[in-house]
BADREN-258480 format. One record per residue (C-alpha): residue number from 1; residue in one letter; x, y, z. Coordinates in steps of 0.25 Angstrom, whole numbers, padded with zeros to 4 digits, always signed. Layout:
BEGIN
> NUM A X Y Z
...
END
This chain:
BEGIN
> 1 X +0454 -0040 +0545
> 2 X +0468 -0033 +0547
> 3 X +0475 -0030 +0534
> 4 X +0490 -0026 +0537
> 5 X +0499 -0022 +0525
> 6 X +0514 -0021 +0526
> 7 X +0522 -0012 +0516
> 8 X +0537 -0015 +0514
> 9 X +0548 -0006 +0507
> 10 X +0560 -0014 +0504
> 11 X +0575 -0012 +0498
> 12 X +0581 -0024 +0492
> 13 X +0594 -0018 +0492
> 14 X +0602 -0030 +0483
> 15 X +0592 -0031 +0471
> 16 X +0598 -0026 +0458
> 17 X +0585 -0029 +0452
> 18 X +0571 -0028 +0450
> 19 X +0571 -0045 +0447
> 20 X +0579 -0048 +0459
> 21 X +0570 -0037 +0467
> 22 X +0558 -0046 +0462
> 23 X +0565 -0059 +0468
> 24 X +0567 -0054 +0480
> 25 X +0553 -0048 +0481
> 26 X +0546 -0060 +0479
> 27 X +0554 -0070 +0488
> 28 X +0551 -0059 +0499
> 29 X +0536 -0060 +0496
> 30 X +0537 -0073 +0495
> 31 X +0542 -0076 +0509
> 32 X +0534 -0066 +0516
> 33 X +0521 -0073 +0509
> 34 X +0525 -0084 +0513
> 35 X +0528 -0081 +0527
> 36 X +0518 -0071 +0531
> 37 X +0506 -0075 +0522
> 38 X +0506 -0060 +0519
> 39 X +0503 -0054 +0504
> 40 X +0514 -0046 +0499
> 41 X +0516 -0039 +0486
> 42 X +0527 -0028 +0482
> 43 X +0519 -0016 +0480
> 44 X +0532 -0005 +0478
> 45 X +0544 -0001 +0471
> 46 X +0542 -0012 +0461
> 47 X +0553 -0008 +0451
> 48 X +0562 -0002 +0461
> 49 X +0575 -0015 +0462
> 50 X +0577 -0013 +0477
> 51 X +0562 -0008 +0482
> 52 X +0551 -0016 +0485
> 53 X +0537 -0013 +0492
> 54 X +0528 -0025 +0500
> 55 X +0515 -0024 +0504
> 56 X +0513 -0035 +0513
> 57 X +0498 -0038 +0518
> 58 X +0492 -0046 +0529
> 59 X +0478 -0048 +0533
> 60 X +0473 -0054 +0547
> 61 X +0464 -0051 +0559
> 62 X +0473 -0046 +0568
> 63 X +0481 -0032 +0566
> 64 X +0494 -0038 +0576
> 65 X +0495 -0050 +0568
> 66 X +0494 -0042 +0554
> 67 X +0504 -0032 +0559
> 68 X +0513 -0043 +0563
> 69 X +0514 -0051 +0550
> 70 X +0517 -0039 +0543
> 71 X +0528 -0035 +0552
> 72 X +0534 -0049 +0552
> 73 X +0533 -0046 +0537
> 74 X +0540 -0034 +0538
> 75 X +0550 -0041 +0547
> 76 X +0552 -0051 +0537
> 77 X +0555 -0042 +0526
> 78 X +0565 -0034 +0534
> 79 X +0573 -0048 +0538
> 80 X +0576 -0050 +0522
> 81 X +0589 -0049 +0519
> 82 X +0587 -0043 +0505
> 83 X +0577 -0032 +0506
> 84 X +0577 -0019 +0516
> 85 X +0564 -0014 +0522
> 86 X +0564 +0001 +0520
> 87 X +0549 +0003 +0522
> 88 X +0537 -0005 +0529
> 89 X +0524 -0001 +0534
> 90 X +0514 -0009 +0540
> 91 X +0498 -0006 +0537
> 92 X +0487 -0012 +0547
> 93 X +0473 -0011 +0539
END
């Protein structure tokens, strides 16, 4: 079993506050959920209005095809038009 665990710094740089932080947040869990059948959970900067941290898993038997979910992931996030990647790191366990 391959265990592969991508972590995401982001900047939403429009959010004035920590409930619209939260909106924005969940919809792009949502979407990459339902699109990747990953588990996703924000794991940083969870007061911060304009920081967010993802940790984003996959599991499979194959180290290519984990490693390439997770950087269409990464992909994904960095084509949203309200956040900014500032950090991303991906793990292979």
């Amino acid at each position: 079993m391959i265990i592969g665990v991508l972590t995401v710094d982001i900047n939403i740089p429009f959010n004035r506050s920590l409930k619209s932080k939260r909106q924005v947040i969940k919809s792009l869990k949502d979407r990459i959920r339902a699109r990747f059948n990953v588990a996703i959970s924000e794991t940083d900067n969870h007061n911060l209005w304009q920081r967010a941290t993802f940790s984003v898993a996959a599991i499979g038997t194959d180290k290519k095809v984990v490693n390439s979910i997770l950087s269409k992931v990464n992909n994904f996030i960095k084509n949203q038009l309200k956040v900014n990647i500032l950090d991303s790191k991906i793990e292979i366990l």
